[in-house]
Every structure is written in C-alpha cells, then in structure tokens.
Biopython code that builds the backbone (N, CA, C, O; Angstrom):
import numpy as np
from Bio.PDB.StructureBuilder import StructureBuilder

atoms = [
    (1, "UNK", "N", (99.567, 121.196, 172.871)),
    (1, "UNK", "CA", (100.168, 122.126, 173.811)),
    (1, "UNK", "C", (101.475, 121.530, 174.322)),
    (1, "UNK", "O", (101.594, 120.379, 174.743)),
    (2, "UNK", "N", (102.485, 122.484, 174.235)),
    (2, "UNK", "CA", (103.597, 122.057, 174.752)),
    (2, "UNK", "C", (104.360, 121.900, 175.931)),
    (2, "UNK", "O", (104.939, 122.853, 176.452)),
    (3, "UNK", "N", (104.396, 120.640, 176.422)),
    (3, "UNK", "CA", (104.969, 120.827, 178.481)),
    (3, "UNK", "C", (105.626, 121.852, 178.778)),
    (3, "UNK", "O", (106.220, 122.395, 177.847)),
    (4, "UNK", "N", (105.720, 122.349, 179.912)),
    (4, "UNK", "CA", (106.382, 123.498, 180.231)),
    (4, "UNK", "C", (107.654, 123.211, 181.131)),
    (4, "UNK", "O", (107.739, 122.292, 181.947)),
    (5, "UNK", "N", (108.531, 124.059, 180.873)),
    (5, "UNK", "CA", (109.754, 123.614, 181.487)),
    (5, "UNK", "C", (109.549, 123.000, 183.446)),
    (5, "UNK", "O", (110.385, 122.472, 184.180)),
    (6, "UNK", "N", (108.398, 123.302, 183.657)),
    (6, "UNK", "CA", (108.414, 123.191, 185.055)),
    (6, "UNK", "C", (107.829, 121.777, 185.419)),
    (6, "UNK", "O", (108.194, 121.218, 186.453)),
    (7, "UNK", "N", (106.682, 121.054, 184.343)),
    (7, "UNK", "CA", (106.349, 119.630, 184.125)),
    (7, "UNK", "C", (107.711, 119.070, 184.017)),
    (7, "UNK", "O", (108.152, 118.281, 184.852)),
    (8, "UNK", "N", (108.348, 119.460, 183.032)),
    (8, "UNK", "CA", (109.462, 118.179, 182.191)),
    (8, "UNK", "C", (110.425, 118.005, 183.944)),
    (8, "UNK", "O", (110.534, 116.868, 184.402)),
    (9, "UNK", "N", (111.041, 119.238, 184.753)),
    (9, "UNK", "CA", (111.558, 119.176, 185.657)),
    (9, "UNK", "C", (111.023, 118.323, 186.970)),
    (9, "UNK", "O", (111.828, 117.723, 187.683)),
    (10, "UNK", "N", (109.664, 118.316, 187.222)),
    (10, "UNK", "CA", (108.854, 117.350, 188.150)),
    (10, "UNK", "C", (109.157, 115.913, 187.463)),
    (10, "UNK", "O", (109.424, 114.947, 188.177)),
    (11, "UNK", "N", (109.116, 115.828, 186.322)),
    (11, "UNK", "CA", (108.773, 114.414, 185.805)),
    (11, "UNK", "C", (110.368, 113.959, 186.220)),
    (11, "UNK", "O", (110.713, 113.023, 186.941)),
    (12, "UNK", "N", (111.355, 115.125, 185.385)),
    (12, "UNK", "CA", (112.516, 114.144, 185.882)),
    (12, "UNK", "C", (112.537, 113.815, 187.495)),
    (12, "UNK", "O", (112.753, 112.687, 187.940)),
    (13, "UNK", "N", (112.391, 114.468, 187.946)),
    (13, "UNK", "CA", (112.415, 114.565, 189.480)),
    (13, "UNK", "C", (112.148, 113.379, 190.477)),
    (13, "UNK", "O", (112.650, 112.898, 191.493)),
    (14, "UNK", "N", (110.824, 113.119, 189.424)),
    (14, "UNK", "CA", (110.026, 112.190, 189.614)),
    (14, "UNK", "C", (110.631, 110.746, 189.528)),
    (14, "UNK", "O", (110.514, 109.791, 190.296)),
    (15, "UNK", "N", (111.327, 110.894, 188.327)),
    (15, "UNK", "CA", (112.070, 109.575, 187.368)),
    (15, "UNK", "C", (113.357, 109.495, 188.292)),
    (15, "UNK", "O", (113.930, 108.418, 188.461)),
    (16, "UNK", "N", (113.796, 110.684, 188.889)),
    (16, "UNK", "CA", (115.097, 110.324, 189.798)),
    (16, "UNK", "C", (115.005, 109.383, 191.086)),
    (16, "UNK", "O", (115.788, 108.491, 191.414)),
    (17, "UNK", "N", (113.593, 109.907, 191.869)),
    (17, "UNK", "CA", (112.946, 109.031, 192.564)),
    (17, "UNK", "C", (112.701, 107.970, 192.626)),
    (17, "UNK", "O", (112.564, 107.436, 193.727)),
    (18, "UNK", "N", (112.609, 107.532, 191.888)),
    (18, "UNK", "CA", (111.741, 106.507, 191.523)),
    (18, "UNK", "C", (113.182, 104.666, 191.246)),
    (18, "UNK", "O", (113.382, 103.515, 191.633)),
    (19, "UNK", "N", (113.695, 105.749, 190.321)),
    (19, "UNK", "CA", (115.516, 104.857, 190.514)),
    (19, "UNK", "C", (116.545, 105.321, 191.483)),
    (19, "UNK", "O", (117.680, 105.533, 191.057)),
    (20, "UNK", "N", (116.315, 105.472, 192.541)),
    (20, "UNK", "CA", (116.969, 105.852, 193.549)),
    (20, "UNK", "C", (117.987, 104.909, 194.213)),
    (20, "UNK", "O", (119.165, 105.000, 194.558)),
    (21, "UNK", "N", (117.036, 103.969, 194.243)),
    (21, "UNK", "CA", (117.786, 102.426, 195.167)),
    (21, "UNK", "C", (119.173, 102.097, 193.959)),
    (21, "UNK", "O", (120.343, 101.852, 194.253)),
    (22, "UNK", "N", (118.444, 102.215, 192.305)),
    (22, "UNK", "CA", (119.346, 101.308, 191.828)),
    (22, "UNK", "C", (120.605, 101.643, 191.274)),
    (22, "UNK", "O", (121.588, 100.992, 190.919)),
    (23, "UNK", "N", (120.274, 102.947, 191.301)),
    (23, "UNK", "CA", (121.249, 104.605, 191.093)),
    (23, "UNK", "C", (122.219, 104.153, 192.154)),
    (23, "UNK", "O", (123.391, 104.062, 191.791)),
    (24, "UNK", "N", (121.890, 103.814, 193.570)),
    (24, "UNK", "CA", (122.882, 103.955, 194.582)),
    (24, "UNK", "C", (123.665, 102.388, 194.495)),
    (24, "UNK", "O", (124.861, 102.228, 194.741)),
    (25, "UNK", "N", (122.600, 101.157, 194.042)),
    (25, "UNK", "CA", (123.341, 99.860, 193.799)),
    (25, "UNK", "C", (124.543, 99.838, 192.874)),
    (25, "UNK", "O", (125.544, 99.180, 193.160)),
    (26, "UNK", "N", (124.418, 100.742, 191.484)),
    (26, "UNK", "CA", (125.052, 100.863, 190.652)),
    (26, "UNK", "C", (126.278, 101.512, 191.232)),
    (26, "UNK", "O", (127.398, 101.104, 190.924)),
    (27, "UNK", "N", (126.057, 102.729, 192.245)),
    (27, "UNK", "CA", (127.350, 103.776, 192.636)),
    (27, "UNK", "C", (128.378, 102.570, 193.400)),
    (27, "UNK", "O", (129.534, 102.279, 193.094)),
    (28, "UNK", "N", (127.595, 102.047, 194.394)),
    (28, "UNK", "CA", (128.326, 100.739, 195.558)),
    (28, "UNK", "C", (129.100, 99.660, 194.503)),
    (28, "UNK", "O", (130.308, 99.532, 194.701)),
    (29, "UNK", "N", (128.588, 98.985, 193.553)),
    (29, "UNK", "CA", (129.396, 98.257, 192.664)),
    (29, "UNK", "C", (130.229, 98.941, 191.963)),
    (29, "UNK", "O", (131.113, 98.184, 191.562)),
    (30, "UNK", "N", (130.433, 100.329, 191.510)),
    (30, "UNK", "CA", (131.161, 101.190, 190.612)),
    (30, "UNK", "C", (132.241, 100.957, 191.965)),
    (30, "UNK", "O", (133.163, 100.141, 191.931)),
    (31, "UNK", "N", (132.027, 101.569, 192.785)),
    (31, "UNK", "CA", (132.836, 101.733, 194.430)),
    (31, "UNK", "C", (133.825, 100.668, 194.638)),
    (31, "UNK", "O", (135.023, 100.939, 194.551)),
    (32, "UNK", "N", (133.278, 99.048, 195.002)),
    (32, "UNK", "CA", (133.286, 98.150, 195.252)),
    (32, "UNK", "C", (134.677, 97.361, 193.649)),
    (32, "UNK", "O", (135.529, 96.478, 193.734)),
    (33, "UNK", "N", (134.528, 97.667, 193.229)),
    (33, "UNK", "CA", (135.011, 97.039, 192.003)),
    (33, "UNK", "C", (135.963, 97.884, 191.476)),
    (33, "UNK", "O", (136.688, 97.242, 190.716)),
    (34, "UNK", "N", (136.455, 99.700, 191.588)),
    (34, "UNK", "CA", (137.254, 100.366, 191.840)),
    (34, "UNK", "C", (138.470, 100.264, 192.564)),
    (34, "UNK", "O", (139.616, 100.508, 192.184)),
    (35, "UNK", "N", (137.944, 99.762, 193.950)),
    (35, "UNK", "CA", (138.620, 99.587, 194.970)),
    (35, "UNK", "C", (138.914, 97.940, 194.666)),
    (35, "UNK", "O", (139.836, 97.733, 195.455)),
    (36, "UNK", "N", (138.718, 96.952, 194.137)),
    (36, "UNK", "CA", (139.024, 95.806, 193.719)),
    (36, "UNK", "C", (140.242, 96.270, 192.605)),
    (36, "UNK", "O", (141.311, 95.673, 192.731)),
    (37, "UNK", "N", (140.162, 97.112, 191.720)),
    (37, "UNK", "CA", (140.954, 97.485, 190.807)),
    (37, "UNK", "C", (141.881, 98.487, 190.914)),
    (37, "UNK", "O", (142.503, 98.677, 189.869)),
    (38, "UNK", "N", (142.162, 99.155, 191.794)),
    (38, "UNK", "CA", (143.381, 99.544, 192.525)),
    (38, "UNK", "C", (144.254, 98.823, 193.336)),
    (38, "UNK", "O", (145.477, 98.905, 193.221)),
    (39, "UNK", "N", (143.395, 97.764, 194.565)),
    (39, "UNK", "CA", (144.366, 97.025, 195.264)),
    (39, "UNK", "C", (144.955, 95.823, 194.523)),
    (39, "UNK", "O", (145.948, 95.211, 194.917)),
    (40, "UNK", "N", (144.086, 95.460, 193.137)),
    (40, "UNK", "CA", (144.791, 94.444, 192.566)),
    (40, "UNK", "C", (146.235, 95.341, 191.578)),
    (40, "UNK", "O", (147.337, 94.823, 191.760)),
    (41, "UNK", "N", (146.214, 96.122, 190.973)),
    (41, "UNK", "CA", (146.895, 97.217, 190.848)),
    (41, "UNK", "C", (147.649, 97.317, 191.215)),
    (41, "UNK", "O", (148.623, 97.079, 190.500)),
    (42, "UNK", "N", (147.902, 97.764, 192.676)),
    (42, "UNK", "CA", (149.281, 97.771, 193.979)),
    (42, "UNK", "C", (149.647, 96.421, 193.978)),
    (42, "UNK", "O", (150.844, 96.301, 193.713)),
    (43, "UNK", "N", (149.004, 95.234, 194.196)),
    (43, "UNK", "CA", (149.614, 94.139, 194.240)),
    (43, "UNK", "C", (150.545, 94.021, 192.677)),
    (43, "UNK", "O", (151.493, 93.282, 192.411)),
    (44, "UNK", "N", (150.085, 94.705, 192.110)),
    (44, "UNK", "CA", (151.209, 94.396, 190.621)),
    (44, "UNK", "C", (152.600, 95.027, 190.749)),
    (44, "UNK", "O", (153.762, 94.631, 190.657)),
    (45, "UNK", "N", (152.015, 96.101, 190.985)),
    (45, "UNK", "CA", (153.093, 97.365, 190.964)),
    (45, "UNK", "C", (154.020, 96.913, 192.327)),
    (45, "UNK", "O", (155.224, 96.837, 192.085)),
    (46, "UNK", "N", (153.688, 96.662, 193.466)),
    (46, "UNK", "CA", (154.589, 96.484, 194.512)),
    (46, "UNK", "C", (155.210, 94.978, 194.567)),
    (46, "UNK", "O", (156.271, 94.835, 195.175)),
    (47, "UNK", "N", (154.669, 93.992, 194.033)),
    (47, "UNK", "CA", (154.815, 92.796, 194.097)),
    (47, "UNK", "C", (155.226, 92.363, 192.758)),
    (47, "UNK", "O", (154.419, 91.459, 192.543)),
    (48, "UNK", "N", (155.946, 92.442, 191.766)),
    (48, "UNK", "CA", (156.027, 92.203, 190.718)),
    (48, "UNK", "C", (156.184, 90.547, 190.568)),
    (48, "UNK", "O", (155.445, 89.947, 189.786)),
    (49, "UNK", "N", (156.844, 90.084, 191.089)),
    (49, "UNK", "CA", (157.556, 88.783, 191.613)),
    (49, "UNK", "C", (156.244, 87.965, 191.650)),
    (49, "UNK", "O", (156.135, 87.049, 190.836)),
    (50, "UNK", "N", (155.212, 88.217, 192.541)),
    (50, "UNK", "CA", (154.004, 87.221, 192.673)),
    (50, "UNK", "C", (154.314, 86.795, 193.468)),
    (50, "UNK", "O", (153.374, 86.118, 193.885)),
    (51, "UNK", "N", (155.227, 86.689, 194.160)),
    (51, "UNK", "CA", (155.335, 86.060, 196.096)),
    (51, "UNK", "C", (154.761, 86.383, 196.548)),
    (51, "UNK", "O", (154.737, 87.608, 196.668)),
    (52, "UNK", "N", (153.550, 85.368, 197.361)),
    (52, "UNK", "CA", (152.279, 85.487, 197.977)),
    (52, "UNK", "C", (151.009, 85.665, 197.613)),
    (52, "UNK", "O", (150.066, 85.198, 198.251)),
    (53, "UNK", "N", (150.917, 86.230, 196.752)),
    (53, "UNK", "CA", (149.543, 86.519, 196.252)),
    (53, "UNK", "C", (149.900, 85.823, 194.404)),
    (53, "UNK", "O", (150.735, 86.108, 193.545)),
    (54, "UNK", "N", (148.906, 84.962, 194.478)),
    (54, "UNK", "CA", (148.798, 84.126, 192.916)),
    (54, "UNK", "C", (148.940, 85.524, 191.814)),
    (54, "UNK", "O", (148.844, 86.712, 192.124)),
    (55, "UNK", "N", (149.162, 85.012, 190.637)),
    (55, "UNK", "CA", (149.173, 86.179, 189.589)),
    (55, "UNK", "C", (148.166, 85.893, 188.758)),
    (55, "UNK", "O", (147.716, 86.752, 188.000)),
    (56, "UNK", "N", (147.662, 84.569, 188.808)),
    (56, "UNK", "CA", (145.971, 84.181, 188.150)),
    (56, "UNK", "C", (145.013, 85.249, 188.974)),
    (56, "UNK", "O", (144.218, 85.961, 188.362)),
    (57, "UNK", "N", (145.198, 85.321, 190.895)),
    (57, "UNK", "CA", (144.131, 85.858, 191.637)),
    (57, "UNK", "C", (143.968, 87.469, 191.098)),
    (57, "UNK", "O", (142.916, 88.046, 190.824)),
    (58, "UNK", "N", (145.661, 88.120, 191.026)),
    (58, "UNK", "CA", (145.758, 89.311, 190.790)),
    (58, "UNK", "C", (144.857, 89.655, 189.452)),
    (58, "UNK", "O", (144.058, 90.584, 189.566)),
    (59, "UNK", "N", (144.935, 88.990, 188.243)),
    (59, "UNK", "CA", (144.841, 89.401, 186.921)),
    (59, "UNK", "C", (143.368, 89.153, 186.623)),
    (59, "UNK", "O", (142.835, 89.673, 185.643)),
    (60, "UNK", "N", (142.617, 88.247, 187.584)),
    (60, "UNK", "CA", (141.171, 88.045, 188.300)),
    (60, "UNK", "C", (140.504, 89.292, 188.373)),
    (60, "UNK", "O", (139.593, 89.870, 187.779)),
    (61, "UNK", "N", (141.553, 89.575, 189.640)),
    (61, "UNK", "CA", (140.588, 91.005, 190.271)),
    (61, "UNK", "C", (140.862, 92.165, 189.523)),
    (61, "UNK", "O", (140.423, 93.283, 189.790)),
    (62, "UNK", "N", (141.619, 91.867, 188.552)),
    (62, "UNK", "CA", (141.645, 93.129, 187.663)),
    (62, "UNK", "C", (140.742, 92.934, 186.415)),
    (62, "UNK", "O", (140.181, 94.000, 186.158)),
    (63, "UNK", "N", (140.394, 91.907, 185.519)),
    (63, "UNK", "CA", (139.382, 91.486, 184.364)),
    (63, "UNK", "C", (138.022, 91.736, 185.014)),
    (63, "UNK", "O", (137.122, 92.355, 184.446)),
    (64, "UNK", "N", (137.925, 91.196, 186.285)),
    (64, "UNK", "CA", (136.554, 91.069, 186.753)),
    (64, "UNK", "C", (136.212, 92.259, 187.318)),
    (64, "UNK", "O", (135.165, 92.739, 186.884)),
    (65, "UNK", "N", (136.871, 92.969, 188.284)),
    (65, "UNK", "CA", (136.452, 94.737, 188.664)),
    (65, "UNK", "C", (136.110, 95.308, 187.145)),
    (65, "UNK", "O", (135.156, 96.031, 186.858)),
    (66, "UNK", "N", (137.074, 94.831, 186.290)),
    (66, "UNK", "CA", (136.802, 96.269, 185.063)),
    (66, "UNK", "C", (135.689, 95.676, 183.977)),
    (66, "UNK", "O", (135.124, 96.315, 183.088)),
    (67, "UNK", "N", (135.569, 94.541, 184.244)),
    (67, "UNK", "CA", (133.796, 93.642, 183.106)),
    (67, "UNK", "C", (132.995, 94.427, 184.712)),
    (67, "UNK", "O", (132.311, 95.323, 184.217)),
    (68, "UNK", "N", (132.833, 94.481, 185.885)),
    (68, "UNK", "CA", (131.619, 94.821, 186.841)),
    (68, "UNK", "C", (131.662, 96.195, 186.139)),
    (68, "UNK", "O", (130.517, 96.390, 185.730)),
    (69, "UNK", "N", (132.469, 97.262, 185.802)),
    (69, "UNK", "CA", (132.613, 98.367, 186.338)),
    (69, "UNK", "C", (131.675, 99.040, 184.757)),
    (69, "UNK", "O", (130.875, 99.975, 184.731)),
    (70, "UNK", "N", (132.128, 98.203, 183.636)),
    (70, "UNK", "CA", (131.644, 98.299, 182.331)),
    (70, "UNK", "C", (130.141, 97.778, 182.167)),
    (70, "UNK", "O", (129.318, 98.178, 181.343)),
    (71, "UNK", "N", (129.915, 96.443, 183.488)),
    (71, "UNK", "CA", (128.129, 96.245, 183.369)),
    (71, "UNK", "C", (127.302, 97.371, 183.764)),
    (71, "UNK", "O", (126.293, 97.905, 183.305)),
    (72, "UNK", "N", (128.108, 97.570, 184.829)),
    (72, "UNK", "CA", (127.045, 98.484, 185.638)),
    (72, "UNK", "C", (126.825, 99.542, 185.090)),
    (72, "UNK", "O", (125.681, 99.975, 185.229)),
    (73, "UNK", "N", (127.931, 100.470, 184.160)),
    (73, "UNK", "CA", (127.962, 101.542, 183.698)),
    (73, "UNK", "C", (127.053, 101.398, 182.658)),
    (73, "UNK", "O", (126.369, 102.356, 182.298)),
    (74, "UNK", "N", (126.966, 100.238, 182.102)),
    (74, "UNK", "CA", (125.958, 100.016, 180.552)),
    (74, "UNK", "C", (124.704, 99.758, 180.949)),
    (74, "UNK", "O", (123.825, 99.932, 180.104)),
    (75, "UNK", "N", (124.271, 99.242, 182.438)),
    (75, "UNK", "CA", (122.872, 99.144, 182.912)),
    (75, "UNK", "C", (122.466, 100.486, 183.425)),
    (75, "UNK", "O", (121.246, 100.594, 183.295)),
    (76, "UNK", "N", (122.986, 101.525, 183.944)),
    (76, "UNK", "CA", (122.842, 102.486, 184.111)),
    (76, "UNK", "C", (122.470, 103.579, 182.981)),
    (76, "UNK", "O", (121.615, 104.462, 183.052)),
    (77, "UNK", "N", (123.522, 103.214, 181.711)),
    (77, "UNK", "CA", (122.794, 104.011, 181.231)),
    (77, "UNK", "C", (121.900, 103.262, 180.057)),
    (77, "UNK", "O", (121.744, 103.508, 178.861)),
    (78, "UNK", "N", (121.609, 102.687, 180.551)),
    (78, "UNK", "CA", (120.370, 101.620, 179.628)),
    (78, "UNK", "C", (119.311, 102.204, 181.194)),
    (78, "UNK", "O", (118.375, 102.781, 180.639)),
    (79, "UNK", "N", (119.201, 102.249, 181.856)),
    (79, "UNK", "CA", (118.089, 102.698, 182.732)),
    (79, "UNK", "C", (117.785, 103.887, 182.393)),
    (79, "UNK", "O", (116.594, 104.130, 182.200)),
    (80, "UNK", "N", (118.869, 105.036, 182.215)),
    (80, "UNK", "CA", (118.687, 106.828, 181.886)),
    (80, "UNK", "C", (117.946, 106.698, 180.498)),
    (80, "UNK", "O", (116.967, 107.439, 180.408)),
    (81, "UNK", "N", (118.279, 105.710, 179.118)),
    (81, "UNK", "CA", (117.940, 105.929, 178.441)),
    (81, "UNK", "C", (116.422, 105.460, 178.390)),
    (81, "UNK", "O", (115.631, 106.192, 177.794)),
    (82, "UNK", "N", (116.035, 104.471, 178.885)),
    (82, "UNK", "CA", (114.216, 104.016, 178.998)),
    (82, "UNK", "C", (113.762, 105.028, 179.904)),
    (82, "UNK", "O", (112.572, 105.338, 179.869)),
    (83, "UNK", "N", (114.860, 105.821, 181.045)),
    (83, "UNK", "CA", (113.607, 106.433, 181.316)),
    (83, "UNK", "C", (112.990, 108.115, 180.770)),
    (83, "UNK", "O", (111.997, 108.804, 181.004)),
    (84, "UNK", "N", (113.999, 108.211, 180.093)),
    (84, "UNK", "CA", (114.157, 109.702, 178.752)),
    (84, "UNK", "C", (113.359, 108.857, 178.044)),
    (84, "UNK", "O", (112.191, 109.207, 178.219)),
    (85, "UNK", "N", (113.457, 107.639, 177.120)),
    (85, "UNK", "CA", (111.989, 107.872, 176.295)),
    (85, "UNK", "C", (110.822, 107.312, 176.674)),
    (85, "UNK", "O", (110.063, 106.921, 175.787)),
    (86, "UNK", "N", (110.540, 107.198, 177.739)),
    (86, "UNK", "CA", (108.959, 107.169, 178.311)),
    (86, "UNK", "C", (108.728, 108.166, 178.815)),
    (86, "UNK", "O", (107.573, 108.321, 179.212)),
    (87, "UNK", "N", (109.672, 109.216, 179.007)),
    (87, "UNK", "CA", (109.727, 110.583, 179.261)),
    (87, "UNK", "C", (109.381, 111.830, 177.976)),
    (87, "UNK", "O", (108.816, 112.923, 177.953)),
    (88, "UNK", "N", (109.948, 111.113, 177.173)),
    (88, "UNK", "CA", (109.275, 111.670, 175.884)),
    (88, "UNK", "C", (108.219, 111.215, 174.858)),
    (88, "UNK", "O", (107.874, 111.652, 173.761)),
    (89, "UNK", "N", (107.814, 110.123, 175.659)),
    (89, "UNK", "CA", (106.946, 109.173, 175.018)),
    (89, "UNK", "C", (105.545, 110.206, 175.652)),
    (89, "UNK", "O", (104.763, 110.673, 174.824)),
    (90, "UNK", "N", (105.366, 110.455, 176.985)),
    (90, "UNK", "CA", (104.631, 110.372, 177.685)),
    (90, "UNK", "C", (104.836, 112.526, 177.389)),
    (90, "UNK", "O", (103.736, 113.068, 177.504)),
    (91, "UNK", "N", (105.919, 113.464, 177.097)),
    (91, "UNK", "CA", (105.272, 114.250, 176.606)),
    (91, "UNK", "C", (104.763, 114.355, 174.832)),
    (91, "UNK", "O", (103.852, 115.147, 174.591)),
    (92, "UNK", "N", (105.230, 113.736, 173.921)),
    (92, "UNK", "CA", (104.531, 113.824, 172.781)),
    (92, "UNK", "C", (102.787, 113.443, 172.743)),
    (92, "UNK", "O", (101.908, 113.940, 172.040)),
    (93, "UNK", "N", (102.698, 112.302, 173.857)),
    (93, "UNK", "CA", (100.797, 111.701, 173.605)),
    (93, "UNK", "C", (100.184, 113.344, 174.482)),
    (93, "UNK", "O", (99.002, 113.622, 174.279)),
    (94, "UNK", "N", (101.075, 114.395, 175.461)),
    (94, "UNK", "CA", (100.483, 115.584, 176.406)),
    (94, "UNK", "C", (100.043, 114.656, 177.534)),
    (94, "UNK", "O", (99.508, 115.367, 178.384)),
    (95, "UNK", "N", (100.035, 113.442, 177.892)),
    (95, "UNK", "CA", (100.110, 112.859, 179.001)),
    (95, "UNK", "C", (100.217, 113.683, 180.535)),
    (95, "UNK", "O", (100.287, 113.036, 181.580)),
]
sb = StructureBuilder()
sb.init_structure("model")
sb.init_model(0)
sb.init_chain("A")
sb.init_seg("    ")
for serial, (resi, resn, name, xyz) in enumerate(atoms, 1):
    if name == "N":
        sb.init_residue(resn, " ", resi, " ")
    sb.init_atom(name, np.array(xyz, "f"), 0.0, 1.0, " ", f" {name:<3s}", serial, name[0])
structure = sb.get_structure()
C-alpha cells in the first residue's frame, strides 16, 4: 500500500522538527561568514593600499568566510539528503 500524500507531509514535518536547531546553526554561520565576506570585501574595495588593516588579515577573512560558507552549505545538504532517504527508506519497508 502506498503512503498517502498526507503521511509523506507529517513525516517531512516531522524531519523539519526534528533538525531545527541545526537548520538555524547552519543559517547563523551562513549569516556570520557573509557578513565576514562583505566587510572583508569593503576593506578591499575602499582600502586598496592596505593602510591599517594587514592584506594577509583581509584575504583571511575572505578564504575562510567562503571555505565556512561552502561547509555549511555541504553539511546541510548532506543532512536534507539522509533525511530524504530514511524517508524513503522508511516508506518503501510501509513503515
């Protein structure tokens, strides 16, 4: 027997729940590391020179915001994807 559109919708529902915290950890580092990669950004664009602010620190906060911004995005959807197939794991057995 085949789930009905109104199971598969609880389950996701369920599965949204359930990653809630890490859904929002992931959004705060996406956030966090954005905003690292714009103000290092302006420091390029307005400061070309490097007076005052190192150009090692600048080129820092720009490699390292955009490797956070590429983890998080790949743990995220490495989380969506385990939880779609235990989602389909769990309707093929009618679970």
């Amino acid at each position: 027997m085949a789930p009905g559109i109104e199971d598969q919708l609880h389950a996701v529902r369920e599965l949204l729940g359930i990653f809630r915290i890490e859904r929002y950890t992931y959004l705060v580092v996406n956030i966090i590391a954005l905003v690292m990669l714009l103000v290092s950004a302006g420091f390029l664009l307005l400061n070309p020179s490097g007076s005052g602010v190192s150009l090692y620190a600048v080129i820092t906060a720009l490699f390292g915001s955009s490797g956070l911004i590429t983890y998080s995005i790949g743990r995220l959807l490495h989380m969506w994807d385990q939880a779609f197939a235990l989602l389909q794991q769990q309707f093929k057995t009618g679970a």
